[in-house]
C-alpha positions, 0 to 999 in steps of 0.5 A: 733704702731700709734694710728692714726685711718687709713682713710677711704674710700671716696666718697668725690669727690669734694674733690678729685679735688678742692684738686688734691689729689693723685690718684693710678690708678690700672686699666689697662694701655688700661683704663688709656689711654682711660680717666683717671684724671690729679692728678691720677698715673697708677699702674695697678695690671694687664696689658692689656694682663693679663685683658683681659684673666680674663674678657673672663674667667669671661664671659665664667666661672664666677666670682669665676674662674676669680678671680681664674685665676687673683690670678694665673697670679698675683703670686709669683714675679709679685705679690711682684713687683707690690706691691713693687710700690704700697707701695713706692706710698703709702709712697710718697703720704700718704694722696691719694687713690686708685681706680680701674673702679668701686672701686670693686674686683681690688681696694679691692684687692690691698687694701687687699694685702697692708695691708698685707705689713702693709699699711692702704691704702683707695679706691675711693667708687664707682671708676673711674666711680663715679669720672667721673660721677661726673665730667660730672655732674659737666659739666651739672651744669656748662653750667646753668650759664650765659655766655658771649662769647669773639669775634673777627677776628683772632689775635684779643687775645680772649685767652689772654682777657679771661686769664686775666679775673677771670671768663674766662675760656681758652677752648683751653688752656684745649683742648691744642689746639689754634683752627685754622689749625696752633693751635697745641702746644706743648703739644700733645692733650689728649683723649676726656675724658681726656679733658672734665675731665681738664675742669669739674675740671677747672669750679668746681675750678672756681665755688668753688672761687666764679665764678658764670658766665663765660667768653668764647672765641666764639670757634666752636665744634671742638678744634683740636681733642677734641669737647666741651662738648654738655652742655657747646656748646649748651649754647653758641650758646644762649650767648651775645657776645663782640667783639674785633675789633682791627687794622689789625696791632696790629692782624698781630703783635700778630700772627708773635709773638705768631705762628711765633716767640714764636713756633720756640723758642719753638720747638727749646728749645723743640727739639734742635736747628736742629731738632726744626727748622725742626719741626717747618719749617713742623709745618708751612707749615702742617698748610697750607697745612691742608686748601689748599683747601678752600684757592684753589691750586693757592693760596695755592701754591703762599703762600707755596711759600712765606712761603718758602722764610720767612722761608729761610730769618728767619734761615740766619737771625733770623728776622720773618717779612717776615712771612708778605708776606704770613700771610697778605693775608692769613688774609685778603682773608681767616680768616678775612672773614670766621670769618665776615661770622660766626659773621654775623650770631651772630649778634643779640647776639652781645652786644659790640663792642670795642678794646681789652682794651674797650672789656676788660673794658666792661667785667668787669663792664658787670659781676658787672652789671650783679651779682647775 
């Protein structure tokens, strides 16, 4: 027998998430999918089906039938398997918790019958709903510090600056999502919540290693599916605002490398060679087609065309620079001055303007400057 006292259970919840401490998530898979957290694993103790059967037991019978009925449907075998996971989660994750929606009957359950098997394992008190109440508390804290906003046409590398920069925080990075028509990754966007839960945790890491500002990319609302939370939004439409004025060139350069180049290497190594080319081929045009009409059908259709050609002249060849043929234009008669017309509205907040190493070089002496 160990002497080691068993851990108890915890409401620390900022420890949780500066540490990515393990979490084994028992509620059911419908609720996992809805919101969960980066660092939790599902193991339902029961599935959707088995969930819904004992919450319509509870309203029409009460507490005690419906815990009844889910010692009924969670028996014999099941009942072994489940635990089966449980415990072999346990053993590989020896220092994490387990939760359930409000750390009540199901996490004490679990609890209950791990200990039966021999493993003193703790809850999260108050669950999932404690967590995530912390989180977007943590949201409401966040958007109170000062902000700068990182501008600039598209291709400027607004990303890329506030990647580089210790106090940037890559919004689109956590919403998986590059913002334009053409900004989807790889990576599939998650749930709403699940996106605010990455951010939430991203700032109190941030704040936890000394940030007590933030630098942002000037984003709107919407991040492909996902919108900024209010707080975080709402202080940004008040944020003083750098931009990046860099040659058109050096904008197109980094377009064709970032969308045209690194996607088809990336669906290709994601997908294989023929399928990867075909996905990456819809990829393109889906984006155009996504803003066929505020580019109107005769430009739109002129650009499809052109997309086409570049994409037959890259896969005989490899080379990418006939992506220019439809990328210039769509630059210059549709983001360049769709981006000019929301700036002008900012201009008053503009306190910078410079190439991206100016930009740059001014955001690190603004923050200095401007310490608390």
């Amino acid at each position: 027998m160990s002497s080691t006292p068993p851990r108890a259970d915890t409401h620390d919840y900022r420890r949780i998430f500066l540490q990515d401490i393990p979490l084994i998530d028992v509620r059911a898979p419908v609720e996992f999918q809805q919101g969960a957290f980066a660092n939790a694993l599902n193991l339902p103790l029961m599935n959707d089906s088995e969930r819904q059967a004992v919450g319509t037991c509870y309203k029409q019978q009460g507490q005690h039938a419906a815990i009844a009925l889910g010692h009924r449907l969670v028996n014999g075998r099941l009942r072994e398997q489940r635990t089966a996971a449980w415990l072999a989660q346990c053993a590989q994750w020896p220092e994490g918790y387990i939760y359930c929606f409000r750390g009540g009957l199901r996490s004490q359950l679990v609890q209950q019958w791990l200990r039966e098997a021999g493993v003193a394992y703790p809850r999260i008190s108050g669950g999932y709903k404690a967590l995530r109440h912390f989180l977007l508390d943590t949201l409401e804290q966040s958007a109170k510090l000062p902000m700068v906003l990182v501008g600039g046409n598209t291709g400027s590398g607004k990303t890329l600056l506030v990647n580089e920069l210790a106090e940037g925080i890559d919004l689109e990075g956590a919403a998986r999502h590059r913002g334009s028509s053409f900004g989807r990754t790889l990576v599939a966007q998650s749930s709403q919540i699940d996106f605010e839960n990455r951010l939430a945790v991203l700032l109190l890491k941030k704040q936890h290693g000394g940030c007590r500002r933030w630098i942002l990319e000037d984003e709107g609302r919407i991040i492909g599916s996902n919108n900024l939370p209010l707080p975080i939004f709402n202080r940004m439409q008040q944020a003083p605002v750098a931009v990046i004025d860099d040659p058109f060139e050096v904008r197109l350069a980094r377009l064709q490398d970032e969308y045209i180049v690194r996607m088809r290497i990336g669906f290709e190594q994601t997908y294989g060679a023929e399928l990867g080319w075909q996905k990456y081929a819809e990829y393109l045009h889906h984006g155009l087609f996504a803003i066929r009409r505020r580019l109107g059908m005769e430009r739109f259709q002129l650009l499809t065309q052109r997309l086409e050609w570049a994409l037959q002249f890259q896969y005989a060849g490899g080379n990418s620079d006939a992506h220019q043929e439809w990328l210039v234009p769509l630059l210059q008669h549709y983001y360049d001055p769709m981006y000019h017309y929301q700036l002008e509205k900012k201009s008053r907040r503009i306190i910078f303007r410079g190439n991206y190493a100016e930009v740059r070089e001014f955001l690190m002496t603004y923050s200095q400057n401007n310490g608390e």
